[in-house]
N, C-alpha and C positions, 0 to 999 in steps of 0.2 A: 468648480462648476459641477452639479449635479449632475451621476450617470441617468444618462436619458434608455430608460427599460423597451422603448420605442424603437430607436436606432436601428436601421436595418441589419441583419444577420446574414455576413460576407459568406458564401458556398466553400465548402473545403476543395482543394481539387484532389482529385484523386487519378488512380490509388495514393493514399497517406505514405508518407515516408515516414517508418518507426522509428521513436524517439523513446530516449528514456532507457537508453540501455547503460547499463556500467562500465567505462571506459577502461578497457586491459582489468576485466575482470578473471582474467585465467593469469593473473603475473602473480607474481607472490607478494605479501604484503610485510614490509620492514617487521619487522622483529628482537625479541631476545634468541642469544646465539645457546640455541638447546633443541639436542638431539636425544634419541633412545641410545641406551648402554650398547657396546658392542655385543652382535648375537642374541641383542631383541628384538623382536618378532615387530613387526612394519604397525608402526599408530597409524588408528584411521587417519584421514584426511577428506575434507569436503572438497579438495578437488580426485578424489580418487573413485575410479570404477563405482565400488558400492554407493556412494553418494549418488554418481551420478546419476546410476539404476533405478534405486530404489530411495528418492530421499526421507522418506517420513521412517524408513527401515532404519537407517542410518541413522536419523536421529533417536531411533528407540536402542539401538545398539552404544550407543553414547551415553544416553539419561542412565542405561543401567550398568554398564560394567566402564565407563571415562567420564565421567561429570566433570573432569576436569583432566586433560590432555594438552601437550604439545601439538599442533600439527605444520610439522618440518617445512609438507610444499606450501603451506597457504601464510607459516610462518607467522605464526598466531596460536594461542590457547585458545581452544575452544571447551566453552559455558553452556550448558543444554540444558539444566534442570529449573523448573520456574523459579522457584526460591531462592535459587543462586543466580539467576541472572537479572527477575525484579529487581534483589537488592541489588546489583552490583548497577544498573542503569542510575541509582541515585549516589553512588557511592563518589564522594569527593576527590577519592585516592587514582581514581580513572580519569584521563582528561579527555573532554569532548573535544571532536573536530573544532577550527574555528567557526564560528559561527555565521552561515552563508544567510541573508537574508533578514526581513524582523521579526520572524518567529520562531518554534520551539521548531524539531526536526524529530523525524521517530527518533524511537527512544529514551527524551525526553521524559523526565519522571514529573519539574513542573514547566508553567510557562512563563515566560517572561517576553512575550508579544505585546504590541501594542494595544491594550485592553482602552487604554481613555478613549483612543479613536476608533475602537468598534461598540457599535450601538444599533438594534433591533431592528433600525430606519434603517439602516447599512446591508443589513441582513436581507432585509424585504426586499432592498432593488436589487441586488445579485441574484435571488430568489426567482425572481421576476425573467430578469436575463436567463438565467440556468434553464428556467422553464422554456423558454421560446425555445434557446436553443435544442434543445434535448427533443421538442415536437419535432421541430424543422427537420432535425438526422431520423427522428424515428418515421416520419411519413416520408421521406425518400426512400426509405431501408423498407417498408412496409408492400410496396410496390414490387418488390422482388420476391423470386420463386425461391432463392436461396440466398442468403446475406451473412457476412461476416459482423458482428456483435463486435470481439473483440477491436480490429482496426478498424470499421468504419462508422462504432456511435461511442463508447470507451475512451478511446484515443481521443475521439474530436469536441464529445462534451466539455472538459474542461477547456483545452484548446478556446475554443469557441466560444465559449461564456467568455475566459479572462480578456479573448481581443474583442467581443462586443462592448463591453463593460470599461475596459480602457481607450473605445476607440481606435484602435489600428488592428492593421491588418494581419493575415495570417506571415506572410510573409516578415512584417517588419517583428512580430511576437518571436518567430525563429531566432530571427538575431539578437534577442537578447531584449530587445526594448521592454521595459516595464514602466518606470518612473516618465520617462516618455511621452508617454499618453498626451491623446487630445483631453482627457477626464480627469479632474483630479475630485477629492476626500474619499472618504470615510470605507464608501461603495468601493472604491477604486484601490484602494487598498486593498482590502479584499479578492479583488479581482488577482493584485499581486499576487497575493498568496497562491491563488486557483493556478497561477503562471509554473506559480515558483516548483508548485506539487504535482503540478498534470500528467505528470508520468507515474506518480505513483497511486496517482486519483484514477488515474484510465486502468493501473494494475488491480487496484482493490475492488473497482467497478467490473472487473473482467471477471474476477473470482467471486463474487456476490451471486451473478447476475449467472454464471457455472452451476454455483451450489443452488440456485432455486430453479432453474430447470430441469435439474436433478431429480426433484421432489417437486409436481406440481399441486400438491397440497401445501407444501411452503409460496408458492408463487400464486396460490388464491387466496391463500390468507393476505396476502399482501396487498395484492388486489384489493380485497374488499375490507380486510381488519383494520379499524383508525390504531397507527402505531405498531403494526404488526413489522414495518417495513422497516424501525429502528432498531426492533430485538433483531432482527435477521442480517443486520448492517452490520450490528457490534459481531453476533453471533459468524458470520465472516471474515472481520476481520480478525479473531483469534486463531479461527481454524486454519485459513489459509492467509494470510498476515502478506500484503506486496511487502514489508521488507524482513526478510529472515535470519541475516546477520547483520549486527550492530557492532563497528567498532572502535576501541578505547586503547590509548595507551596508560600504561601504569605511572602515576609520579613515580611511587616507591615500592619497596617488596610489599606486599598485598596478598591476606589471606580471600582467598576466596575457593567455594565446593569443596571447604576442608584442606585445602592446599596453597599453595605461597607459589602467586605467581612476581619473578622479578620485577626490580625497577629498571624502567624506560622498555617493558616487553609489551607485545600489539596482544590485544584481549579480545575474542569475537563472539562478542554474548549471543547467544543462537536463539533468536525471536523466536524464530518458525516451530525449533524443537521444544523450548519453554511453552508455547501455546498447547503444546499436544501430550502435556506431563501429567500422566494417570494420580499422579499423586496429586494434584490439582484441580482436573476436571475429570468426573467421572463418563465413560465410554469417549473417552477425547478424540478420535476420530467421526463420530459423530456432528453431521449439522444437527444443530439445537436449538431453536431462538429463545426455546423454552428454559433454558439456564438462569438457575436463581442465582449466580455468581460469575458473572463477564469481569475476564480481566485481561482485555486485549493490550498489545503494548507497542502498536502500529503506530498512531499517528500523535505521540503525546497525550496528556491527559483531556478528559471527554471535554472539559471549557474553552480549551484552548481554540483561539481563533481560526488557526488552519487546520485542527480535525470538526469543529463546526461545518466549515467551508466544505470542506469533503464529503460529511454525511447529509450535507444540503444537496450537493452536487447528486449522493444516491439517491435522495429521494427523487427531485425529479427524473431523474434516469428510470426507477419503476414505475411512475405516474405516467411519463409520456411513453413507455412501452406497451405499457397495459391499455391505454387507451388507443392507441395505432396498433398495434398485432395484439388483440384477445386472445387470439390464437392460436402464439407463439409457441415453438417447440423445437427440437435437436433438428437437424438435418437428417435426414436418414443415414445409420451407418455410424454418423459423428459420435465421437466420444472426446472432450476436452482433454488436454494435459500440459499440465505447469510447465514452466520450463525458469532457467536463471541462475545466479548463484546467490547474492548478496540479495537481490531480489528477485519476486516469481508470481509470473501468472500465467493463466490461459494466454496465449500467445495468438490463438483464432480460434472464436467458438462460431461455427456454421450451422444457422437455422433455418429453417422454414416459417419465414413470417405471418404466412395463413392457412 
């Protein structure tokens, strides 16, 4: 049965309870058994102080003097250079997690999602759903003197499109339901996918939606430029990438950044640092939308059906902002900041809707 684009749009309750976080992301992750030499000086580590601190530091401290390290607490090689860690996401000698779901997962170098069952028709009634929902949060949120962005429109757009779109509710979408559903084809699938990613769909939405209020010449272009909203989506997701380490175990010994990492050792290709490698993209800390070379590595390759599903999801997220708060701007005072390990976003961005 066809998703009805009509369907009422069930209220979140709030406050939102945050989802999407990485479970025993401070534990250390299996490994090859490899240490520094006795009376060598301590390898970074992404769970150590300076990471914590300062992380884009820390990745520039890596890209130039460790493109390829041990690290003991995290119990992983870590990969920071773009070129080394591009190739190593395709590389066959790495093996992917099992595969959760029917599609690709960042990472991902191609897709192999369900292509025969998505189709344009498919696209247009999630489209549709994405849109209501995304009004419905922003005119609630629009009414207030101050409002949190990040949990209460971020979080709840995917949310909220996958349980309209599938028919059930917030509560029964918690529990895992998906196949489920009162709705099934093509639409509904889709919606899967919005289920399967909505935590990292509310994280890339949270760091988009960051970086253009940052710059409200980026956030009038978008406004008003046809397409201005996709350069600044991709241009997003490289800079600030919701997942920033990727990891792989080795079948076998494996050259990789110049170096041999063992067989059966944990590999933690470092998204976040690979996005911001001067030898890649010129002033890499820079937003850009204007970049004649995007090469994000967030959400799979640009065809694939759930990085589609995603940059749909930002488009209405700017359409129904720009139209409920014009304007929109920081909270007084407010200044966003990332937070995460594996993954990272603005964790609360606080504005002033009018």
């Amino acid at each position: 049965m066809p998703v009805d684009p009509g369907a009422p749009i069930p209220t979140p309750p709030l406050p939102a309870a945050p989802v999407g976080r990485i479970a025993g992301a401070g534990t250390a992750v299996a490994g090859a058994a490899a240490t520094p030499a006795p009376g060598a000086p301590a390898a970074p580590s992404l769970l150590g102080p300076e990471a914590v601190s300062d992380r884009y530091g820390f990745y520039r401290t890596l890209r130039e003097s460790h493109p390829l390290v041990w690290d003991d607490r995290l119990g992983a090689w870590l990969v920071s250079r773009y070129g080394d860690v591009a190739a190593a996401l395709g590389d066959p000698g790495l093996v992917r997690p099992r595969r959760r779901g029917p599609c690709c997962w960042p990472g991902e170098v191609w897709c192999e999602g369900p292509r025969r069952e998505v189709d344009d028709e498919a696209f247009g009634v999630l489209r549709e759903v994405s849109q209501r929902t995304a009004f419905v949060l922003a005119r609630r949120l629009a009414q207030r003197e101050v409002a949190d962005l990040a949990e209460e429109f971020c979080h709840w757009l995917p949310v909220g499109t996958a349980a309209t779109a599938l028919g059930l509710s917030y509560a029964e979408l918690a529990r895992g339901s998906r196949a489920g559903g009162r709705r099934a084809g093509p639409a509904a699938s889709l919606a899967v996918l919005c289920a399967d990613r909505s935590a990292l769909i509310g994280k890339a939405l949270a760091s988009l939606l960051a970086n253009l209020l940052d710059r409200p010449d980026e956030w009038a272009a978008v406004r008003d430029t046809p397409g201005a909203l996709t350069a600044a989506w991709r241009e997003s997701l490289r800079r600030n990438p919701p997942v920033h380490v990727v990891l792989r175990r080795a079948r076998g010994d494996i050259r990789i950044a110049d170096g041999t990492v063992p067989a059966g050792a944990t590999v933690a290709l470092l998204v976040g640092a690979a996005s911001r490698d001067p030898d890649r993209f010129a002033a890499p800390d820079r937003f850009d939308p204007r970049r004649t070379a995007p090469a994000q590595l967030a959400f799979g390759p640009p065809d694939c059906p759930a990085a589609r599903v995603a940059e749909l999801q930002a488009e209405c997220a700017a359409r129904a902002l720009c139209e409920a708060m014009p304007e929109l701007r920081w909270a007084e005072g407010f200044r966003p900041t990332e937070t995460g390990l594996l993954t990272r976003a603005p964790r609360t961005l606080l504005v002033r809707p009018a």
